[in-house]
C-alpha positions in Angstrom: 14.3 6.9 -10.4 10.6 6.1 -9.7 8.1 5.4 -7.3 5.1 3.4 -8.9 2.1 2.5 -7.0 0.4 -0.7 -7.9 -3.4 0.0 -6.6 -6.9 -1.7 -7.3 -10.3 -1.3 -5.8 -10.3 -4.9 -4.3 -8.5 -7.8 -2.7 -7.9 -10.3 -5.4 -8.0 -8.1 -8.7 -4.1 -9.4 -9.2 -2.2 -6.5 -7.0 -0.2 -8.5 -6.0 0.6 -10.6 -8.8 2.0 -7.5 -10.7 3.4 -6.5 -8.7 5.6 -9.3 -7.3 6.2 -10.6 -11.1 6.7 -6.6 -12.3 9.8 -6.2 -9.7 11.1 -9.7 -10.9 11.0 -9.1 -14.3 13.0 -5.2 -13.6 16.2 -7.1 -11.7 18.8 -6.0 -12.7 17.8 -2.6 -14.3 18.9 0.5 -13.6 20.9 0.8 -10.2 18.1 -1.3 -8.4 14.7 -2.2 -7.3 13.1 -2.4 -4.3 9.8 -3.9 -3.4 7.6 -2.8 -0.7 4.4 -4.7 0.7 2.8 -2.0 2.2 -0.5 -4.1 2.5 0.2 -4.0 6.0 -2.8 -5.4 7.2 -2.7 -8.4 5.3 1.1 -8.3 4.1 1.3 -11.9 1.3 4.0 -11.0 -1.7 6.1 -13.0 0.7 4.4 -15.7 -0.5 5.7 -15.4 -3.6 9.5 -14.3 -3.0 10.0 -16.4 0.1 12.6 -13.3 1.6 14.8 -14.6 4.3 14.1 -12.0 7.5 16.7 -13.5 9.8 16.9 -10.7 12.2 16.1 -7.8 10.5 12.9 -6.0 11.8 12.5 -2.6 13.3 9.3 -1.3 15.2 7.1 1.3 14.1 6.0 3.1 17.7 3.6 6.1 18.2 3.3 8.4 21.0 0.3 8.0 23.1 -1.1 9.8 26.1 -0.7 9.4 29.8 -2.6 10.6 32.1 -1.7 11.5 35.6 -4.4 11.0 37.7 -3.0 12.9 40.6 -2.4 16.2 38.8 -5.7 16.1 36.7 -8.7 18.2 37.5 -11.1 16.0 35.0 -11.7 19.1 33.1 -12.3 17.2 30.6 -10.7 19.4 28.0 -8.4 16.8 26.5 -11.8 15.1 26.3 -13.4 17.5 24.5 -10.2 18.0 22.2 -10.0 14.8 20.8 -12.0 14.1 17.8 -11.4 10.4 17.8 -12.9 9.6 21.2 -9.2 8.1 22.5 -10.2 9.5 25.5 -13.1 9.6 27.9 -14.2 10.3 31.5 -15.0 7.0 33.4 -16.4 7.7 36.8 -12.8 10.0 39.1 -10.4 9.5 35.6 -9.7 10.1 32.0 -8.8 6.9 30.7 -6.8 6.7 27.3 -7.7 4.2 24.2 -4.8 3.6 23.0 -6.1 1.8 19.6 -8.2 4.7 18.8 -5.3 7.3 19.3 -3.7 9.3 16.1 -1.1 10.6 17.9 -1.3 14.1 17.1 -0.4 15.4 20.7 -3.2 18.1 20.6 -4.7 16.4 24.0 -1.0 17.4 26.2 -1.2 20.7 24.4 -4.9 21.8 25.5 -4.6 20.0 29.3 -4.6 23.0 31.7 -3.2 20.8 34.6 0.0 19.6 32.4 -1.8 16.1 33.3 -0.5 14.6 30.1 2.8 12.8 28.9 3.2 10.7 26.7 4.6 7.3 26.0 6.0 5.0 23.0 3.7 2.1 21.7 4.2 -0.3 19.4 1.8 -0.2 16.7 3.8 -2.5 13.8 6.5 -3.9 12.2 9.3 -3.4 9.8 10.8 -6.5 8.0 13.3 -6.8 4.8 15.8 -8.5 3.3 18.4 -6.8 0.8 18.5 -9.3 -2.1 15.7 -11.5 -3.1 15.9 -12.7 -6.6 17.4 -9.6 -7.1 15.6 -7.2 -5.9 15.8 -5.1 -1.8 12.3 -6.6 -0.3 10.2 -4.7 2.4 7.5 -5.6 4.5 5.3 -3.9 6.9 2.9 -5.7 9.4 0.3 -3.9 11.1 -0.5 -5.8 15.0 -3.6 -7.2 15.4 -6.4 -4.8 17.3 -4.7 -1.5 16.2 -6.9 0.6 14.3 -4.9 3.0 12.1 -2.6 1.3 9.4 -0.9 4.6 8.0 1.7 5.0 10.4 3.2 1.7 9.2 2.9 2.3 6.0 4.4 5.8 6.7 7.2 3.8 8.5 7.7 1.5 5.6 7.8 4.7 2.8 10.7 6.3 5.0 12.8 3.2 3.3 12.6 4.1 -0.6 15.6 4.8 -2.3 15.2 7.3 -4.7 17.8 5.9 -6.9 16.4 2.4 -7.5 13.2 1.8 -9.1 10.4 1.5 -6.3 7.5 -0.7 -6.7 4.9 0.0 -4.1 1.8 -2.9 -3.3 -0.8 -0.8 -1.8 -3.9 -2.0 -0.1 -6.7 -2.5 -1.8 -9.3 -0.7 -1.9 -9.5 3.8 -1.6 -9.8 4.2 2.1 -6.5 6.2 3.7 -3.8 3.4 3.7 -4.1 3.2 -0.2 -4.5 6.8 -0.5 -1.2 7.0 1.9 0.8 5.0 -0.7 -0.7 6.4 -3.6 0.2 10.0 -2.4 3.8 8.9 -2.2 4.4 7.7 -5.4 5.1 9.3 -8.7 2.9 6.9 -10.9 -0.4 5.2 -10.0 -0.9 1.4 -11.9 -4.4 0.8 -11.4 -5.3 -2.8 -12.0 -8.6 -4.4 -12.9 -10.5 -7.4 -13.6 -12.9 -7.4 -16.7 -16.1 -8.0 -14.5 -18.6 -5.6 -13.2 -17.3 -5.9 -9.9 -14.0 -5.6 -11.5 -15.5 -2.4 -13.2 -17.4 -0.4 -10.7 -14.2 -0.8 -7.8 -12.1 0.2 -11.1 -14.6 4.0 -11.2 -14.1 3.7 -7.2 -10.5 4.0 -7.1 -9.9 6.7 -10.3 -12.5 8.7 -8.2 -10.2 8.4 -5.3 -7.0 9.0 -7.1 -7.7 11.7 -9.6 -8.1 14.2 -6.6 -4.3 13.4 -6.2 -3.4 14.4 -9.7 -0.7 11.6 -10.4 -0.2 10.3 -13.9 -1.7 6.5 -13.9 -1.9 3.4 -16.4 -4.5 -0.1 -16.4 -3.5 -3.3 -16.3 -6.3 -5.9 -16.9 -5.9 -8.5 -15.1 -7.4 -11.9 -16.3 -8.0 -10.5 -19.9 -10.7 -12.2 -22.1 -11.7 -10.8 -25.4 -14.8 -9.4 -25.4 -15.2 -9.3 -21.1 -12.6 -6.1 -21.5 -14.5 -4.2 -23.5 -16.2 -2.5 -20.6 -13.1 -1.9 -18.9 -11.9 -0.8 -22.5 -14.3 2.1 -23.1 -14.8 3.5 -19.5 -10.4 3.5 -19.9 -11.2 5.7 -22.8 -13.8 7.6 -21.9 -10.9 8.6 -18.7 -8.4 8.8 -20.9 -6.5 6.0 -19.0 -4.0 4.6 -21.4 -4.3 0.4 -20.7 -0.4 -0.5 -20.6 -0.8 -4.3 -20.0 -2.8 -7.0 -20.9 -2.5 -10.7 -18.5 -4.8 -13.0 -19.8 -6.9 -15.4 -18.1 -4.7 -18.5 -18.2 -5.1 -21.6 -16.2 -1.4 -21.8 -15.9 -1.0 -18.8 -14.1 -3.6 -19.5 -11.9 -2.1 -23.0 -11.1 1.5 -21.0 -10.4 -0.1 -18.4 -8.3 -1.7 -21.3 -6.3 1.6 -22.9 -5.2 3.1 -19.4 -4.7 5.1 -19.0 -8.0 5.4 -15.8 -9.8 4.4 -16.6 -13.6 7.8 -14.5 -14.6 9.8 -17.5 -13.0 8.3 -20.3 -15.7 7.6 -17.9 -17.8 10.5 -16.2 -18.9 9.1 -14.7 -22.0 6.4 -12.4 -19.7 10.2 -10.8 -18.2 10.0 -8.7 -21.3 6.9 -7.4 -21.4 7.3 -6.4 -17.7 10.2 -4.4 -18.8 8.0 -2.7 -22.1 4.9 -1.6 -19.5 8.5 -0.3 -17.1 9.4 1.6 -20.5 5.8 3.0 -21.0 5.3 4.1 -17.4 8.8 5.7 -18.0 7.5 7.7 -21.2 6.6 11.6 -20.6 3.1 10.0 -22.2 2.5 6.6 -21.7 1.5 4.3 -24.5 -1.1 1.8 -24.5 -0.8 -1.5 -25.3 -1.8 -2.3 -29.1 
């Protein structure tokens, strides 16, 4: 099917609320959808689909260094290797930061005194639940004090069912865990508030993305008349065709404040969902009149 990438230059431009009320609204269609959360540092469409875990999690591990002080020479090689400072010289041993480790096993390859194994670590977890509402929901959590989020979010990609529909919620923002998800998707659904904060992380995140050469759509989020016009033109000026339009409505607010997706009370949004699905789907996506 598809793997589409909802992505935005900030926390709170409405990610989330696509995204969530997008995979609600495309139940049933096709041979599937999943969902993935792949916000992993902050992980919240649970919120909003209130999936039922029980016992099904899985750790995401990565393979960092040991060191063994009796065989080492404090050559300082590995040292020297790594270019993320995981490991340093502290007075008679190398000592190993875990946190700081990308797991690329270049240090056990360069140590001359095979000094170095190496040893699982938990970094994350896995969580899902195969029907919500519908839809197969996943969820990645990175732990608190690690510093990398990619390798959960690599974890949580290995689960995507190429033949159901795949909705991915990225991280916000255009460091490497959104460029992670946006890389391993097949469309990129940008959205964006019509402010100039809205605007300016909007330019941040196309900058980001159009090195990755995906096709992409706009959703404004929080639509008002004339506040879109910026968000309008600079669209234009990219040639991003705007797909969907969610105005600025109290109700949804209220909803989104009690942890509702709009979809649920209103139904008549479900069909609309499905139109941007059908637009997305189109060799050339239309924009929304």
């Amino acid at each position: 099917m598809i793997k589409i990438a909802v992505l935005s230059g900030k926390g709170g431009a409405g990610k989330t609320t696509v995204a969530t009320n997008f995979a609600l609204s495309l139940s049933g269609v096709g041979r599937g959808v999943q969902l993935f959360d792949a916000d992993v540092e902050e992980p919240n469409a649970r919120l909003f689909l209130h999936p039922n875990f029980g016992d099904r999690s899985e750790p995401v591990r990565r393979r960092i260094p040991v060191v063994d002080a009796e065989k080492c020479t404090l050559c300082q090689t590995c040292v020297e290797f790594c270019q993320f400072n995981a490991l340093a010289k502290l007075g008679s041993r190398i000592v190993v930061y875990p946190e700081a480790c990308h797991s690329c096993g270049g240090c056990k390859q360069v140590c001359t005194a095979n000094a170095i194994s190496e040893s699982d670590r938990d970094v994350g977890l896995l969580q899902w639940d195969a029907d919500v509402s519908g839809i197969e929901f996943w969820q990645g959590e990175l732990f608190v004090g690690e510093e990398s989020a990619v390798p959960v979010i690599r974890a949580l990609m290995q689960h995507i069912d190429d033949r159901k529909i795949a909705i991915l919620d990225a991280p916000p923002g255009t460091a490497c865990p959104a460029v992670e998800v946006a890389e391993s998707s097949d469309f990129c659904l940008l959205v964006a508030e019509p402010t100039p904060f809205g605007l300016h992380d909007l330019q941040m995140t196309v900058e980001t993305i159009a090195m990755l050469n995906k096709p992409w759509g706009l959703v404004i989020n929080r639509s008002e008349g004339e506040a879109d016009k910026p968000l309008e033109a600079y669209a234009r000026e990219q040639e991003i065709p705007i797909l969907l339009k969610i105005p600025f409505d109290r109700g949804f607010a209220e909803l989104y404040s009690r942890g509702i997706p709009f979809v649920d009370r209103y139904p008549s949004w479900k069909p609309r969902f499905r139109e941007l699905w059908n637009r997305i789907r189109s060799p050339h996506p239309v924009k929304v009149s």
